[in-house]
C-alpha positions, 0 to 999 in steps of 0.5 A: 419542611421548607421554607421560602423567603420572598424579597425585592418588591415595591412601588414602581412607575410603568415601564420600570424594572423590579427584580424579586428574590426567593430564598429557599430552605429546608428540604430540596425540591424539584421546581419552583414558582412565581405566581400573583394575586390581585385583589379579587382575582384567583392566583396566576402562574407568572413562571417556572424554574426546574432544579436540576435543568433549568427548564422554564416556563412563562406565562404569556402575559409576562414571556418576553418581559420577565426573566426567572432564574436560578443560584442553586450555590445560594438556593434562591430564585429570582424574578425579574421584570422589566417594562412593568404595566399597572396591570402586573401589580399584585401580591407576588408569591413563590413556591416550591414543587416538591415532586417531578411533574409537568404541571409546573403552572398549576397552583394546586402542584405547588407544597409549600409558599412564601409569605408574598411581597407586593408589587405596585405599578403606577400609570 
């Protein structure tokens, strides 16, 4: 079992920063997530982190503005994102891979997920 523990999100005008944290427990797994919900929508991939090597992905609509990294010392993975629009508000949700595989932008991949924080960007 795993279990995630988000943290870091809140109300923040547009243009502004917020940088999320994912806290990981339990067993080890290969990747993480981030991924989003808005009301009404489906949920979206926003980034990927591998483990052991550090390989990312991004999303094209946040490359260049948000950054995910990792502290494998405090098995935790953060998300930051800067120049924030009204448009990335949504409920914000990591997630563990738990197997290697390349569809790291796949919700379907991912095993297990945290409780989600909300992200709020005003206009």
């Amino acid at each position: 079992q795993v279990q995630l523990v988000e943290s870091g999100g809140g109300l923040v005008q547009a243009g502004g920063s917020l940088r999320l944290s994912c806290a990981a427990s339990g067993r080890s797994n290969y990747a993480m997530g981030w991924f989003r919900q808005s009301p009404g929508k489906e949920r979206e991939f926003v980034a990927a982190i591998v483990w052991s090597s550090g390989g990312i992905v991004y999303a094209s609509s946040v490359k260049g503005r948000f950054t995910i990294s990792r502290d494998n010392a405090k098995n935790t993975v953060y998300l930051q994102m800067n120049s924030l629009k009204p448009e990335d508000t949504a409920v914000y949700y990591c997630a563990a891979k738990s197997n290697y595989g390349v569809a790291l932008a796949l919700v379907q991949r991912y095993d297990y997920w945290g409780q989600g924080t909300q992200v709020t960007v005003s206009s």
